[in-house]
PASEBA-1860 file (N, C-alpha, C; in nm, 3 decimals):
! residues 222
1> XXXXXXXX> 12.778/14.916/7.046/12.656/14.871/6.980/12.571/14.791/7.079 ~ 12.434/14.786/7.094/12.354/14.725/7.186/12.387/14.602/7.121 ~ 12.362/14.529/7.268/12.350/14.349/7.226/12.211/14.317/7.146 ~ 12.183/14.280/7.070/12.099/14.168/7.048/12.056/14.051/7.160 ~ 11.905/14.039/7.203/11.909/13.950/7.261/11.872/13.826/7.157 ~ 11.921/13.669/7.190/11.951/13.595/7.110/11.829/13.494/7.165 ~ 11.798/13.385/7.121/11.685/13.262/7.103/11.693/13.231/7.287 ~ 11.857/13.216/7.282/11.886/13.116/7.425/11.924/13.252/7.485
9> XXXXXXXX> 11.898/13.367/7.500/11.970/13.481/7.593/11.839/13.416/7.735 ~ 11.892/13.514/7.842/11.786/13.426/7.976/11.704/13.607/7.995 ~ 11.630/13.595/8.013/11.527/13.706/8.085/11.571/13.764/8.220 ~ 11.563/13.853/8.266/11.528/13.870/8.429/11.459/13.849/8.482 ~ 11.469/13.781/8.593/11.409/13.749/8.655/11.298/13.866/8.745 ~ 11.216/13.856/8.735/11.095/13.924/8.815/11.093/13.918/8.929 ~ 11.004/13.981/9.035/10.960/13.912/9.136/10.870/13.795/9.163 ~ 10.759/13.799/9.055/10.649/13.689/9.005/10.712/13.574/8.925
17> XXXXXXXX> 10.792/13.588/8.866/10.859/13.463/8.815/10.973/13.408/8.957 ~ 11.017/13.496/9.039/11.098/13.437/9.164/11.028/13.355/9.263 ~ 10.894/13.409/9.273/10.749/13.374/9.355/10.669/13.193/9.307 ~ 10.677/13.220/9.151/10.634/13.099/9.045/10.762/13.001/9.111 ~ 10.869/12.982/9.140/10.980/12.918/9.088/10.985/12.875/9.256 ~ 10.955/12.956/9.333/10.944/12.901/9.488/10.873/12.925/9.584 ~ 10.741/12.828/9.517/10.618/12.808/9.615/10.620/12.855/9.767 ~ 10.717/12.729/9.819/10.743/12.756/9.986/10.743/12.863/10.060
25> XXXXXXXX> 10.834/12.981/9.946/10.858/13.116/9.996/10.783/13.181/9.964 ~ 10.710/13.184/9.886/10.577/13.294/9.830/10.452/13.229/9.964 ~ 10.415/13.115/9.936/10.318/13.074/10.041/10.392/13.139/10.222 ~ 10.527/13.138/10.244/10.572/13.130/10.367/10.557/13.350/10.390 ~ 10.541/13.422/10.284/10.511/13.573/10.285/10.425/13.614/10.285 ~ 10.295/13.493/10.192/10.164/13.572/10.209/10.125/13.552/10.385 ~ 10.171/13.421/10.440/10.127/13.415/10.585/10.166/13.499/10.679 ~ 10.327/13.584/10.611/10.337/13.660/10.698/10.280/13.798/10.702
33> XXXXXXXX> 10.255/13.834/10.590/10.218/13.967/10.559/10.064/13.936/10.606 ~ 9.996/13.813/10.597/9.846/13.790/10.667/9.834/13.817/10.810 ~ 9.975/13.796/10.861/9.938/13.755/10.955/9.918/13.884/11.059 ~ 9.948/14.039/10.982/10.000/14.132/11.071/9.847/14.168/11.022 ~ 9.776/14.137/10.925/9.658/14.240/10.881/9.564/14.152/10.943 ~ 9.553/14.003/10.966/9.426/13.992/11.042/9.429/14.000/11.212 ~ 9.549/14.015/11.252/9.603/14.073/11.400/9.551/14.240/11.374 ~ 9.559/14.294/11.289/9.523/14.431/11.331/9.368/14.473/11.295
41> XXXXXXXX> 9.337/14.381/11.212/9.204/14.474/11.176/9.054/14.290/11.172 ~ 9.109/14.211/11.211/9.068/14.084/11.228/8.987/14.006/11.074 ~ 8.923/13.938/11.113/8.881/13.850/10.965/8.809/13.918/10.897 ~ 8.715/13.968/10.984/8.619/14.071/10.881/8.662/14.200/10.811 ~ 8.760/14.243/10.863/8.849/14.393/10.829/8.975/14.360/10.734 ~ 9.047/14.273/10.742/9.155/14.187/10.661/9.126/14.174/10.541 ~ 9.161/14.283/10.438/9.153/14.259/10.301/9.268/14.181/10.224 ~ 9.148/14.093/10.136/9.254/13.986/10.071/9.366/14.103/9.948
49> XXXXXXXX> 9.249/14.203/9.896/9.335/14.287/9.755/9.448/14.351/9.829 ~ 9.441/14.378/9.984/9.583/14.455/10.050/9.689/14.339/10.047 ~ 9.660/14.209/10.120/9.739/14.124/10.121/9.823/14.079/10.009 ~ 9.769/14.093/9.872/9.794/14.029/9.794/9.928/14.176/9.721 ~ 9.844/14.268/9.718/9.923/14.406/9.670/10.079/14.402/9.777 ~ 10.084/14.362/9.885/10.184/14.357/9.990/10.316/14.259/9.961 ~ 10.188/14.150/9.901/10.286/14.036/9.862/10.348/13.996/9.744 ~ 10.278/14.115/9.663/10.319/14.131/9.483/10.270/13.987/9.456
57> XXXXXXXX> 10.183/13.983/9.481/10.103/13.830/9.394/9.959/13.888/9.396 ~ 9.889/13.802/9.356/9.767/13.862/9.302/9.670/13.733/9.372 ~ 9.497/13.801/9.412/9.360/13.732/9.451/9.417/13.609/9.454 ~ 9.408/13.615/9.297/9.379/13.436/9.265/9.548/13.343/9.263 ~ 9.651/13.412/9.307/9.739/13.309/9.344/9.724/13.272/9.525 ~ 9.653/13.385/9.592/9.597/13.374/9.711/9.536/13.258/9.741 ~ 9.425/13.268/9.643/9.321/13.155/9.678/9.406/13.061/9.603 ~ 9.511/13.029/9.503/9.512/12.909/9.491/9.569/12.847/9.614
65> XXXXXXXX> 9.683/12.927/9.692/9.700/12.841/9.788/9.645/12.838/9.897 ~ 9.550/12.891/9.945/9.502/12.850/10.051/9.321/12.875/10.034 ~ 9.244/12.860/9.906/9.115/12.829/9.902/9.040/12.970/9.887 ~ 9.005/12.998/10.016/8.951/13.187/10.060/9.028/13.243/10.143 ~ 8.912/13.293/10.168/8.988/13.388/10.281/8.971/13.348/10.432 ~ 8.851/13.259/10.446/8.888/13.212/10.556/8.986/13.122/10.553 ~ 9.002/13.021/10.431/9.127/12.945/10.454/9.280/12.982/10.471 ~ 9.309/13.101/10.462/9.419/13.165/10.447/9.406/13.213/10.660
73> XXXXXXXX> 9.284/13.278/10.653/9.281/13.309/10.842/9.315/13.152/10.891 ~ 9.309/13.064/10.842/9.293/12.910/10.906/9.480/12.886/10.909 ~ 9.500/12.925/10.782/9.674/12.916/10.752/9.720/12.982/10.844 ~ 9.698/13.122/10.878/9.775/13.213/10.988/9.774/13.161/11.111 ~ 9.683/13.144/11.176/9.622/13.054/11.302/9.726/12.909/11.300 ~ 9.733/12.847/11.258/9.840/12.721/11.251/9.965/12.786/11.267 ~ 9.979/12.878/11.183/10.144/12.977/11.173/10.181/12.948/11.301 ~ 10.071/13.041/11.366/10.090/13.108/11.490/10.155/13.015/11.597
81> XXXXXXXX> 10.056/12.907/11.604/10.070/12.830/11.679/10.210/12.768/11.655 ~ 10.223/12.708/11.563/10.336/12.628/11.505/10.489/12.676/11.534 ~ 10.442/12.824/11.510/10.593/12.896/11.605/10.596/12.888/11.709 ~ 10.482/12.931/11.807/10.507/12.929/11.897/10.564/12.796/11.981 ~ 10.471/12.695/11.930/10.542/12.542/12.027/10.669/12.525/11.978 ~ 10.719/12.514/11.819/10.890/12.507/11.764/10.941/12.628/11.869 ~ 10.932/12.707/11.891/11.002/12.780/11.962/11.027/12.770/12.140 ~ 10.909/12.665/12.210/10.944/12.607/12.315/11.001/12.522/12.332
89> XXXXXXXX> 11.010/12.406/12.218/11.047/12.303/12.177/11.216/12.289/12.223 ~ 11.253/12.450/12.183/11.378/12.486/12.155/11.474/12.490/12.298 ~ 11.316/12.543/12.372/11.423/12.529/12.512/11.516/12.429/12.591 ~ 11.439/12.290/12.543/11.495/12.155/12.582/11.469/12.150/12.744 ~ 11.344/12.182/12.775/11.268/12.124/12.920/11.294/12.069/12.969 ~ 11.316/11.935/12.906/11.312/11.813/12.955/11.466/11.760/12.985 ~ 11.527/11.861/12.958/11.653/11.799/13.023/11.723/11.921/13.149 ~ 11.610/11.984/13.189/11.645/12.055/13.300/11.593/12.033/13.401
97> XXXXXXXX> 11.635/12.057/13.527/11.602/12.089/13.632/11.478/12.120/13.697 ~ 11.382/12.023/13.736/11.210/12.045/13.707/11.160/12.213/13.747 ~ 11.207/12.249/13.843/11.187/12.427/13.849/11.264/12.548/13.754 ~ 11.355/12.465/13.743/11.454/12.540/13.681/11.369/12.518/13.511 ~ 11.348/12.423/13.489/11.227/12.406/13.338/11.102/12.507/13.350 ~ 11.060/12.486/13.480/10.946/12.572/13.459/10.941/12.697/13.477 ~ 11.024/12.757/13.555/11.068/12.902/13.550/11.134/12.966/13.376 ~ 11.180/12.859/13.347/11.219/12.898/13.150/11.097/12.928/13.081
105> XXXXXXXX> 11.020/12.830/13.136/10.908/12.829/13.035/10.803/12.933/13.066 ~ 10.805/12.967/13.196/10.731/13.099/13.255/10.811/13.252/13.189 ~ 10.890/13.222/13.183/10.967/13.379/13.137/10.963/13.340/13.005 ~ 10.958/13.242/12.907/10.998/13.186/12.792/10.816/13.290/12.676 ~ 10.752/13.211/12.790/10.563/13.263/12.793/10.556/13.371/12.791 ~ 10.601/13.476/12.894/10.599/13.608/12.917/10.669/13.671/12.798 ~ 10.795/13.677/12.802/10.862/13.721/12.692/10.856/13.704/12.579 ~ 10.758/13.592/12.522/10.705/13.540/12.383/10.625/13.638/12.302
113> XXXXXXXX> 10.498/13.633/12.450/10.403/13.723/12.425/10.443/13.900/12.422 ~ 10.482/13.904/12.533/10.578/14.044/12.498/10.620/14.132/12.349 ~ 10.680/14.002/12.254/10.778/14.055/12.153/10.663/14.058/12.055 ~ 10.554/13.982/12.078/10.494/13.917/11.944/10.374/13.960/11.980 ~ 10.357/14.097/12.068/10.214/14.127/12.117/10.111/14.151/11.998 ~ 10.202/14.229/11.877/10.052/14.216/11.792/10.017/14.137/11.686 ~ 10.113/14.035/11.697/10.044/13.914/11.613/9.928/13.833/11.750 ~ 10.004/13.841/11.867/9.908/13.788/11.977/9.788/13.806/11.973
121> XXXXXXXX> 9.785/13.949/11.910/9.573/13.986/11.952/9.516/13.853/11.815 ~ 9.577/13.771/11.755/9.501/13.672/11.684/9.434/13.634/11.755 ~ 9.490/13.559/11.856/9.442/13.465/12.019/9.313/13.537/11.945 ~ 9.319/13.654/12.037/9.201/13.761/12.082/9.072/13.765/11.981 ~ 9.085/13.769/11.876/9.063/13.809/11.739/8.984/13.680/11.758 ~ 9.019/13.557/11.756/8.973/13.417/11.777/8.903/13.407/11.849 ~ 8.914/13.483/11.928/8.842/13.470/12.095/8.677/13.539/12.093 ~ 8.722/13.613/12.005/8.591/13.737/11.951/8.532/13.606/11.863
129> XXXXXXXX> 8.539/13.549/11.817/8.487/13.475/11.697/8.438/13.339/11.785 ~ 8.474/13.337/11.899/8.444/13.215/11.941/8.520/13.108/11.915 ~ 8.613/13.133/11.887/8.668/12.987/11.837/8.618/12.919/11.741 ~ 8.546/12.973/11.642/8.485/12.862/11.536/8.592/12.793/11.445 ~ 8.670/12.896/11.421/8.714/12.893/11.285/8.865/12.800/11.339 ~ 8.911/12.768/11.482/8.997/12.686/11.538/8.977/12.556/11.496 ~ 8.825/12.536/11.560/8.743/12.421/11.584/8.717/12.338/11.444 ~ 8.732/12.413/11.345/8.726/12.360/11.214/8.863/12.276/11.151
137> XXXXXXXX> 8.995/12.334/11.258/9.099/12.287/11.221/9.157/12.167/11.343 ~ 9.149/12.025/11.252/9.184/11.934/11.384/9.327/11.907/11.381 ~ 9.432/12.044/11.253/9.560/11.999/11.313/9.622/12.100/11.423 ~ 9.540/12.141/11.455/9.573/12.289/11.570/9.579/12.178/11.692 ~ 9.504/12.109/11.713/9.525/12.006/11.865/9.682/11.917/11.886 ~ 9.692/11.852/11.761/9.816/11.797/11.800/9.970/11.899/11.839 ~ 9.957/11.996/11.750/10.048/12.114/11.761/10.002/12.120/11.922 ~ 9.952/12.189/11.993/9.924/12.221/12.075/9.932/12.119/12.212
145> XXXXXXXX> 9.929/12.041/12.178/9.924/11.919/12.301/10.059/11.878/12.332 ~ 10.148/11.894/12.260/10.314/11.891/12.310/10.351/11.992/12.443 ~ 10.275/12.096/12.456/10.321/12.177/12.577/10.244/12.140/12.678 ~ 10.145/12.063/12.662/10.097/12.001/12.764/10.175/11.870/12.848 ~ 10.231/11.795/12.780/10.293/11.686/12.748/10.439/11.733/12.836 ~ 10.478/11.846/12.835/10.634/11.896/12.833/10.548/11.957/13.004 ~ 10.490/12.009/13.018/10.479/12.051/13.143/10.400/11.932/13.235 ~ 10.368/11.839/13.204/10.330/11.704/13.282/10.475/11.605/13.343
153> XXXXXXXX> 10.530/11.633/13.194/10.680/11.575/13.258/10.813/11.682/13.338 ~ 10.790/11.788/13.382/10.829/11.835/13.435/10.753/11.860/13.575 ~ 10.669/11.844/13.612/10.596/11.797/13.716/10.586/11.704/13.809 ~ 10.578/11.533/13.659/10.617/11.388/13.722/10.768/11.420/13.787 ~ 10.862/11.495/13.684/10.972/11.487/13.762/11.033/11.540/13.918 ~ 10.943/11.646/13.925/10.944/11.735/14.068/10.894/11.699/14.159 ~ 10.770/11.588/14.137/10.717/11.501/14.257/10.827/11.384/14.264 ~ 10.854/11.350/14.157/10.982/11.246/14.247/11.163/11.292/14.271
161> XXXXXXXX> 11.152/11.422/14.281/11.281/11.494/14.306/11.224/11.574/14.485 ~ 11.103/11.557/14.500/11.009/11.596/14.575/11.039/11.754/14.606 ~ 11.073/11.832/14.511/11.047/11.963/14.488/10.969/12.044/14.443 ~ 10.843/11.970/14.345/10.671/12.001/14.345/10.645/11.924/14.384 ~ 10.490/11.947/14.485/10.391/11.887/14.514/10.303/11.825/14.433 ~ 10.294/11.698/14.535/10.228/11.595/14.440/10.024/11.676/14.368 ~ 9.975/11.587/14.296/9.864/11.636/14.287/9.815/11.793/14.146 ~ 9.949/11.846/14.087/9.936/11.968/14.047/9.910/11.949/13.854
169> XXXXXXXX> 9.805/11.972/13.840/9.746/11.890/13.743/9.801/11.979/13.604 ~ 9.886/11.969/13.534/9.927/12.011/13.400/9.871/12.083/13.302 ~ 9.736/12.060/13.296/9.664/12.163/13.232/9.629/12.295/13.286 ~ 9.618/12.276/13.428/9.560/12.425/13.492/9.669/12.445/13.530 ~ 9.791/12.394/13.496/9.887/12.508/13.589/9.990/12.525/13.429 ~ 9.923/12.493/13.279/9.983/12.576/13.208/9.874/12.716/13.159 ~ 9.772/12.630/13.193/9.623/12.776/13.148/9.631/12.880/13.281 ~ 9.715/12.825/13.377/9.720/12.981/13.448/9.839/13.037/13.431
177> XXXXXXXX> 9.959/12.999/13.370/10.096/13.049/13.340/10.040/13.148/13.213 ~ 9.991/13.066/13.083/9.905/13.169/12.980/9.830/13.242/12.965 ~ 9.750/13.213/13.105/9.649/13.371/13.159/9.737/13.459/13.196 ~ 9.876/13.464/13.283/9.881/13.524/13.319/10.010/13.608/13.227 ~ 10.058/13.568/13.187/10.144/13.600/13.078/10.079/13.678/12.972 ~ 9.943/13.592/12.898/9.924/13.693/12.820/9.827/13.803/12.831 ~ 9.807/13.806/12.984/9.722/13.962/13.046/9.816/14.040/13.011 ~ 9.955/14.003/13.019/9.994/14.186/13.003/10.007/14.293/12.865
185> XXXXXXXX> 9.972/14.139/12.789/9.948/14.202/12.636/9.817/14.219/12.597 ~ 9.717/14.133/12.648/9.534/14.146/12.654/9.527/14.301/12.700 ~ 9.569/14.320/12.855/9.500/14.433/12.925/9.590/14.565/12.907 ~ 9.697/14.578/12.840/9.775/14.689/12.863/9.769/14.789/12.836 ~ 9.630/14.856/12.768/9.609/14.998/12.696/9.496/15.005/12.828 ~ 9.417/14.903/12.875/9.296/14.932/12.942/9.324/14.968/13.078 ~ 9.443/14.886/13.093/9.556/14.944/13.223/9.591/15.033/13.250 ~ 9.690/15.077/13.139/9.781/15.260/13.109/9.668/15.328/13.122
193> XXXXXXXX> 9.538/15.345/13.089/9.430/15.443/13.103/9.386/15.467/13.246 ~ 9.355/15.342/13.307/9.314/15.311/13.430/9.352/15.350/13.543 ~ 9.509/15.276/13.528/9.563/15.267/13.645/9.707/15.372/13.644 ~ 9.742/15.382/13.495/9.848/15.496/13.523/9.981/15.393/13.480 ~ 9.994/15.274/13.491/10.065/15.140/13.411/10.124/15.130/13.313 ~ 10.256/15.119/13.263/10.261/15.100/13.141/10.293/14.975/13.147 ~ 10.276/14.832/13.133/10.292/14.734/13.131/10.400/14.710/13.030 ~ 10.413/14.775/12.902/10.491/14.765/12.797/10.615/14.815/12.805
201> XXXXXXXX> 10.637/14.857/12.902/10.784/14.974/12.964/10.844/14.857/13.056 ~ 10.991/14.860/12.972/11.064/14.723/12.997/11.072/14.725/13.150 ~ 11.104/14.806/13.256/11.091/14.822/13.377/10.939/14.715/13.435 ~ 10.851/14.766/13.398/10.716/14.756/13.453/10.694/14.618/13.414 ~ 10.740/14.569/13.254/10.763/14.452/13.263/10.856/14.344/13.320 ~ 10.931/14.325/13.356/11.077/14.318/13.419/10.991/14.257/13.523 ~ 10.912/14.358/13.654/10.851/14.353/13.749/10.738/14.233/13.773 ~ 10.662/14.267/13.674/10.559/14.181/13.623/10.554/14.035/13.596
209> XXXXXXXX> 10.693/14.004/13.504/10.734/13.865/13.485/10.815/13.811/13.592 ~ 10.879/13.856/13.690/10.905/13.851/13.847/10.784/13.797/13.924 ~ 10.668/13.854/13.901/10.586/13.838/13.998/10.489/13.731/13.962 ~ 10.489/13.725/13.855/10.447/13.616/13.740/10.491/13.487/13.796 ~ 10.665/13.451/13.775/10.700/13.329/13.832/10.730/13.279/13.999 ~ 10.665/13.382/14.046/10.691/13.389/14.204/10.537/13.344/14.222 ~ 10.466/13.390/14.192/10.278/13.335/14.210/10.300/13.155/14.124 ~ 10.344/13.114/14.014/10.343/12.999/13.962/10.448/12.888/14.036
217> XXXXXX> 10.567/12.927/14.126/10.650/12.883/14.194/10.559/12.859/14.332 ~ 10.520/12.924/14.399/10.496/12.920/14.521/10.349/12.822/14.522 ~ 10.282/12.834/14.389/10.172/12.754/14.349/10.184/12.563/14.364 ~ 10.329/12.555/14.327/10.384/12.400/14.255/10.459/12.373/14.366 ~ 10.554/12.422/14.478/10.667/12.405/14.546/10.578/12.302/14.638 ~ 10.711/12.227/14.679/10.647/12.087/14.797/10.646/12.185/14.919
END
């Protein structure tokens, strides 16, 4: 005989009632599922009704948590960042070996960008936009200023281990480790056409991030 369901029997659970019941994780899916559609098709191409259909939630639980739609591009952009420094964080720099730190953090850069090339074209995506929509967010600076911070003290330490040269100023010698790291994910289709390159062919990369920390080494050495 079928059961009867009774006053106190419990429901199943849904996916929308699993979503209702844990904010953290519903907010922590729409960013991810955002984060692959405004990397591929950018702010203006990034539909909120795909995002939301992806994430089995709907517009308006979208906007409740994060406002519009630019506020949601503003959410991804922090993501981004936020992994990326927790994930240098991880290396523990500061208790290595001042070359031996910065050679981690040079392959650490390379290989970051590598794995995560197409959430990377955000950078890009940002870059097209000018940076406005960064500039609006003043918690993107503090995130960001820890790797500055981590490659200054691996520096102070190499001038008094006297294995870098004194004088090598922390900001331009992490904005040329990130130029050069993330050229091979910026230029690599314009390359393969060009030059015949596959930059993305673990070989060619292999090579690349070799030559990468041999130009940033020979840059810093006393």
């Amino acid at each position: 005989m079928p059961v009867k369901r009774g006053a106190g029997a419990r429901r199943p659970r849904t996916a929308k009632s699993v979503q209702v019941r844990d904010p953290e994780r519903t907010r922590a899916n729409i960013i991810n599922v955002a984060t692959a559609e405004f990397a591929e098709l950018g702010l203006t191409g990034a539909r909120v009704d795909a995002i939301a259909e992806r994430t089995q939630t709907s517009k308006r639980m979208l906007y409740y948590y994060f406002g519009d739609k630019e506020g949601l591009y503003q959410a991804v952009l922090l993501s981004y960042y936020e992994k990326l420094r927790s994930a240098e964080r991880a290396l523990d720099l500061t208790h290595q070996p001042p070359l031996t730190a910065l050679k981690m953090l040079v392959e650490f850069t390379f290989d970051y960008h590598l794995k995560h090339a197409a959430i990377a074209r955000l950078v890009m995506v940002e870059n097209i936009n000018k940076g406005r929509h960064v500039a609006k967010m003043p918690s993107v600076a503090p995130v960001n200023s820890t790797i500055l911070a981590t490659v200054a003290d691996i520096l102070q330490r190499g001038e008094k281990e006297k294995a870098i040269r004194k004088g090598v100023d922390a900001f331009n010698l992490y904005t040329t480790i990130a130029a050069l790291c993330f050229f091979n994910v910026s230029n690599r289709y314009t390359f393969k056409a060009i030059f015949r390159h596959d930059m993305a062919d673990p070989r060619e990369a292999a090579a690349r991030r070799e030559v990468i920390w041999d130009t940033v080494r020979r840059s810093v050495i006393a």
